[in-house]
Biopython code that builds the backbone (N, CA, C, O; Angstrom):
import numpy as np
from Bio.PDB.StructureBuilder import StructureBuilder

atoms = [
    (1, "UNK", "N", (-6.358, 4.982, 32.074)),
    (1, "UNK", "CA", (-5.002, 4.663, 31.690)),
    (1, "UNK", "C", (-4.891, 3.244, 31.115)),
    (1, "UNK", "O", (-3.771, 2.866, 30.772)),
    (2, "UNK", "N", (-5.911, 2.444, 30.980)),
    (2, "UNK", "CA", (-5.982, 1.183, 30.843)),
    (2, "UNK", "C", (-5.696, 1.182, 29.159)),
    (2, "UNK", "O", (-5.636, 0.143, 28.501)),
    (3, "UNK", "N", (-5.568, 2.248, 28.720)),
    (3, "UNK", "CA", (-5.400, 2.028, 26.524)),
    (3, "UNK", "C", (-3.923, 2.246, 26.915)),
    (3, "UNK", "O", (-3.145, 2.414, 25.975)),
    (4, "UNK", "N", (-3.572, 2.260, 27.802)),
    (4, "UNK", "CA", (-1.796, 2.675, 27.427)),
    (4, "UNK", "C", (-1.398, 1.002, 27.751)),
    (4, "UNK", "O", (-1.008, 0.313, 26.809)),
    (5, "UNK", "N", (-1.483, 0.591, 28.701)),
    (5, "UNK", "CA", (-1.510, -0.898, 28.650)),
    (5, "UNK", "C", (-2.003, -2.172, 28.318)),
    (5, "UNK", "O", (-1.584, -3.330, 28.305)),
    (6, "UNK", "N", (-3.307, -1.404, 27.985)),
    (6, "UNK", "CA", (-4.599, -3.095, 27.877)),
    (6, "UNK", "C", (-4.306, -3.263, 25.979)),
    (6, "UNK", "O", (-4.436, -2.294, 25.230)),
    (7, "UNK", "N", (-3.875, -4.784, 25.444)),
    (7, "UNK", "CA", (-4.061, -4.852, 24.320)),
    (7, "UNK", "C", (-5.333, -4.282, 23.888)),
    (7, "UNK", "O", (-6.052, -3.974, 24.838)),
    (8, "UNK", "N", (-5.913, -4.007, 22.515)),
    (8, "UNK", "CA", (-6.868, -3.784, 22.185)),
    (8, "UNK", "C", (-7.473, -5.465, 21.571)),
    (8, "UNK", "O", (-6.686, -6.356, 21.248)),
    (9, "UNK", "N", (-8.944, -5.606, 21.517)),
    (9, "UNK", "CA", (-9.624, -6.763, 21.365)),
    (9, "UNK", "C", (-8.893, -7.505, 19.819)),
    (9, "UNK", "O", (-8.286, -6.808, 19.006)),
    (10, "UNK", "N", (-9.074, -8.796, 19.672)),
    (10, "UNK", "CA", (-9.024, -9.194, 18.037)),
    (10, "UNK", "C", (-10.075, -8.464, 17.358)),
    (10, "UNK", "O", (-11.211, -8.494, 17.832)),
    (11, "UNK", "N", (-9.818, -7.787, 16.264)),
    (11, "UNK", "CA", (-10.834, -7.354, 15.074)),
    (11, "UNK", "C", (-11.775, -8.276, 14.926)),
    (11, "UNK", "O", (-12.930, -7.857, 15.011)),
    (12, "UNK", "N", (-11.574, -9.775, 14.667)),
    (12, "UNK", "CA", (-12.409, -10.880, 14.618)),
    (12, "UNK", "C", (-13.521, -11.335, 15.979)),
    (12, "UNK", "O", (-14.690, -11.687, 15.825)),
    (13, "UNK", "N", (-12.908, -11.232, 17.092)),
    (13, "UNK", "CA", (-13.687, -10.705, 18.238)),
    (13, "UNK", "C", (-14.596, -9.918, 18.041)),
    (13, "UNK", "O", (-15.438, -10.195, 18.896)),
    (14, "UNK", "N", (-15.070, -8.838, 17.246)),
    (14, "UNK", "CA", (-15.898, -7.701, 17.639)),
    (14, "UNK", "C", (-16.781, -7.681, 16.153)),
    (14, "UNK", "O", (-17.884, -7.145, 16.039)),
    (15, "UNK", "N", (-15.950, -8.480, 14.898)),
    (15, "UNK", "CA", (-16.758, -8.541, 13.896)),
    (15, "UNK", "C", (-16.689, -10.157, 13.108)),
    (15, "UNK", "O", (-15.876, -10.276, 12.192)),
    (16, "UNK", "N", (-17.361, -11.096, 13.406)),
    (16, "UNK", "CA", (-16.935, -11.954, 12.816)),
    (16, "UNK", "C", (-17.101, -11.631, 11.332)),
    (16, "UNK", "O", (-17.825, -10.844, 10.722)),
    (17, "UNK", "N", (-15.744, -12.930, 10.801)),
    (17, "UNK", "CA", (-15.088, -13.009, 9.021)),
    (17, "UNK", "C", (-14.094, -12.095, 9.013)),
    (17, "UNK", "O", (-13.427, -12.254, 7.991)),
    (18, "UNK", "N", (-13.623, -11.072, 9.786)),
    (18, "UNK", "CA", (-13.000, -10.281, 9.488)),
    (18, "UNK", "C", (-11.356, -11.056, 9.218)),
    (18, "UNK", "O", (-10.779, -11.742, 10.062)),
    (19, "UNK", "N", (-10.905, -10.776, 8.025)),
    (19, "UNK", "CA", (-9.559, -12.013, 7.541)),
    (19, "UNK", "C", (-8.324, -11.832, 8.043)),
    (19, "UNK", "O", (-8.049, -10.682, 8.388)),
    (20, "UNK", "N", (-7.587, -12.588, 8.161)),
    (20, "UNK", "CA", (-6.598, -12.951, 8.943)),
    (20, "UNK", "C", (-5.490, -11.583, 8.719)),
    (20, "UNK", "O", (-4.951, -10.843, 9.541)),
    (21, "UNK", "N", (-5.431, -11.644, 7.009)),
    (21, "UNK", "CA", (-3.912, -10.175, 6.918)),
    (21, "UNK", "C", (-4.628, -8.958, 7.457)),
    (21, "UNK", "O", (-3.990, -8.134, 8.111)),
    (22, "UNK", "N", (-6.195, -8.766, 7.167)),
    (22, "UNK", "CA", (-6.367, -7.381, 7.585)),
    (22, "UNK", "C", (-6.528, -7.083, 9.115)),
    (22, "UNK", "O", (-6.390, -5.972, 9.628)),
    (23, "UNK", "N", (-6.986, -8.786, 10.062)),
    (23, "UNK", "CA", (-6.640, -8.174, 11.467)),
    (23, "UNK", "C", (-5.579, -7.991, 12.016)),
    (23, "UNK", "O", (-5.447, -7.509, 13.141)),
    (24, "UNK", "N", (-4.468, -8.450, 11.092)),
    (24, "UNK", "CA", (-2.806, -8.161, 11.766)),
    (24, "UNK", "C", (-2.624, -6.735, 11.617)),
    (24, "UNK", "O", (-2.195, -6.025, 12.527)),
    (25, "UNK", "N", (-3.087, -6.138, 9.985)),
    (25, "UNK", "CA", (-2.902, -5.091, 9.764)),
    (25, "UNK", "C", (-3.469, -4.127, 10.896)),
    (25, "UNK", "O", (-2.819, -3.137, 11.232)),
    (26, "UNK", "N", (-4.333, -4.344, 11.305)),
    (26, "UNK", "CA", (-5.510, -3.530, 12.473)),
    (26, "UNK", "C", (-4.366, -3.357, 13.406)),
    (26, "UNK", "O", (-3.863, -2.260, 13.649)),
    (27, "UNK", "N", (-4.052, -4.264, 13.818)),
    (27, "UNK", "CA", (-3.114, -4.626, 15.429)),
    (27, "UNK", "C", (-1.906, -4.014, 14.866)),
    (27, "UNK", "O", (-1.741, -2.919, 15.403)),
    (28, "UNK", "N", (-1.303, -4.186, 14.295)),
    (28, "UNK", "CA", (-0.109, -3.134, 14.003)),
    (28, "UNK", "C", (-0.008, -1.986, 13.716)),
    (28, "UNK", "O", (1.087, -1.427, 13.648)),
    (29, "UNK", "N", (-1.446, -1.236, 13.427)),
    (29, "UNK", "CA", (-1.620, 0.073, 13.372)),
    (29, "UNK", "C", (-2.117, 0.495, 14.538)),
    (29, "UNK", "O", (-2.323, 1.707, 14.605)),
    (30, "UNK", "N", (-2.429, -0.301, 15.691)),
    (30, "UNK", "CA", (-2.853, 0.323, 17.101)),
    (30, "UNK", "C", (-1.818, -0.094, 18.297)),
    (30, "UNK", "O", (-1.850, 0.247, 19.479)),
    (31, "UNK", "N", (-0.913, -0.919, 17.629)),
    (31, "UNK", "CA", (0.010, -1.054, 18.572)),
    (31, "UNK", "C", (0.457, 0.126, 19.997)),
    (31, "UNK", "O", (-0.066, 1.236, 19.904)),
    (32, "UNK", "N", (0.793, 0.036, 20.449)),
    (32, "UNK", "CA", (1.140, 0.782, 21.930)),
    (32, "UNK", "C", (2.595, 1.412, 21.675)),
    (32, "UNK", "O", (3.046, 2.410, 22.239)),
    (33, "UNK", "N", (3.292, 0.552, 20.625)),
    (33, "UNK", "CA", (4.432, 1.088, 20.603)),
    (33, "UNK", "C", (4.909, 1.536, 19.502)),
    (33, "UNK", "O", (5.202, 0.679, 18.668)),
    (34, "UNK", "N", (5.193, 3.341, 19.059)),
    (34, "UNK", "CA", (5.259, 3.403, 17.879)),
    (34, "UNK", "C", (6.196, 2.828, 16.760)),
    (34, "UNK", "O", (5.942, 2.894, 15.557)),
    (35, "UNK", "N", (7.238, 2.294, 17.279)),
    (35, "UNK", "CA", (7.865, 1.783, 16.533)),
    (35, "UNK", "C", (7.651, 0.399, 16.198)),
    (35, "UNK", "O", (8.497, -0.300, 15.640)),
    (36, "UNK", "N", (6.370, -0.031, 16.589)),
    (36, "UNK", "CA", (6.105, -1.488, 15.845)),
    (36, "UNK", "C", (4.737, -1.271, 14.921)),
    (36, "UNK", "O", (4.088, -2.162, 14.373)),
    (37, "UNK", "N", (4.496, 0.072, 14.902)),
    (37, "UNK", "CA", (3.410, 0.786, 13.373)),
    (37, "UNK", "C", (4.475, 0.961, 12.342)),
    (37, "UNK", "O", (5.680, 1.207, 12.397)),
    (38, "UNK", "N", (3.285, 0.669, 11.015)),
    (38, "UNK", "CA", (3.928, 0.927, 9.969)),
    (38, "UNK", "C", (4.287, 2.270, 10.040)),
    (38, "UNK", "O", (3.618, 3.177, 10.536)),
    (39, "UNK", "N", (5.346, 2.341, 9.531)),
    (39, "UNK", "CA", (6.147, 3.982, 9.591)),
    (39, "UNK", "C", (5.486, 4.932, 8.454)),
    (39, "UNK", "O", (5.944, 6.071, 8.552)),
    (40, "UNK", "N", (4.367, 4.773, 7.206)),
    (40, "UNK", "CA", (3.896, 5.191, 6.685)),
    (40, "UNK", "C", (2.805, 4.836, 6.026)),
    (40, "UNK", "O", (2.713, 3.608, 5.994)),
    (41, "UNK", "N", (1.470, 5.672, 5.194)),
    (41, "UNK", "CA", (1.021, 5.494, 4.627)),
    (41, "UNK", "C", (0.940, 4.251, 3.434)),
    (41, "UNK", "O", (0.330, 3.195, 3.264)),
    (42, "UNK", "N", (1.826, 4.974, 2.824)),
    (42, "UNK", "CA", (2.307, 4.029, 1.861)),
    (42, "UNK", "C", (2.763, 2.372, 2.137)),
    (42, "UNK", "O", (2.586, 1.389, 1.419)),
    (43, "UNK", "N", (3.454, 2.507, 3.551)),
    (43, "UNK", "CA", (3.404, 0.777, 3.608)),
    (43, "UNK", "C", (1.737, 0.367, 4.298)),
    (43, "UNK", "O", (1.535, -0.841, 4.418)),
    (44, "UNK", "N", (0.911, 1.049, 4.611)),
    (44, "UNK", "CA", (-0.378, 0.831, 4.867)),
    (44, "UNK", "C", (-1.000, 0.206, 3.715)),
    (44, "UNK", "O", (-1.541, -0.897, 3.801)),
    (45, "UNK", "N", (-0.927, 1.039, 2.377)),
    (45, "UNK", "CA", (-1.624, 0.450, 1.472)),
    (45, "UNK", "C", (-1.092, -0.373, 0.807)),
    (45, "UNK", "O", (-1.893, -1.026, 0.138)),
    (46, "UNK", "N", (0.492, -0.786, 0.626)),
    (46, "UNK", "CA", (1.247, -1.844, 0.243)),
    (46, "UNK", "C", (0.349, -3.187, 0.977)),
    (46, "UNK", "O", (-0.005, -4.144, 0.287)),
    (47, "UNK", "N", (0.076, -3.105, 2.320)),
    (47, "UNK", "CA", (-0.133, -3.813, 3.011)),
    (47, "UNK", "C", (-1.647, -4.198, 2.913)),
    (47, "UNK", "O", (-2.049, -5.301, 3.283)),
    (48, "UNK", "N", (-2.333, -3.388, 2.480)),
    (48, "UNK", "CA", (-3.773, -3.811, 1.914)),
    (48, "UNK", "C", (-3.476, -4.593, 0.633)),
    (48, "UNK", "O", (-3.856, -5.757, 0.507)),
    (49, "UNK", "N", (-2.957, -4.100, -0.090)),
    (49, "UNK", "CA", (-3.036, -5.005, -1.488)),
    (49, "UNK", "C", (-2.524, -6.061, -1.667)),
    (49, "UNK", "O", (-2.654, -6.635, -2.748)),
]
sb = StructureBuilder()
sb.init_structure("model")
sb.init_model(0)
sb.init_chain("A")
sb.init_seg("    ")
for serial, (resi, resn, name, xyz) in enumerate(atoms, 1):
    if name == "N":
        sb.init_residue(resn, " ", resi, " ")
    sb.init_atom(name, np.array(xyz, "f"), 0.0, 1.0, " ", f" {name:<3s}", serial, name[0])
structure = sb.get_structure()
């Protein structure tokens, strides 16, 4: 039960260089709570580019 509560690690933690917008992006797509994920695809890849 510990993924329903335990943050997940920094992206940069587990791979160093990994850059600053794409580990936010990481963490907001694994968030715990769905309403703080992007609500779609499309703002996924807005959010890459």
């Amino acid at each position: 039960m510990a993924h329903l509560t335990t943050p997940p690690p920094r992206p940069s933690s587990l791979r160093e260089g990994t850059h600053g917008n794409l580990e936010e992006l990481i963490l907001r797509l694994l968030e715990k709570e769905p309403a703080r994920r992007p609500a779609s695809a499309e703002l996924v890849m807005a959010a890459l580019r």
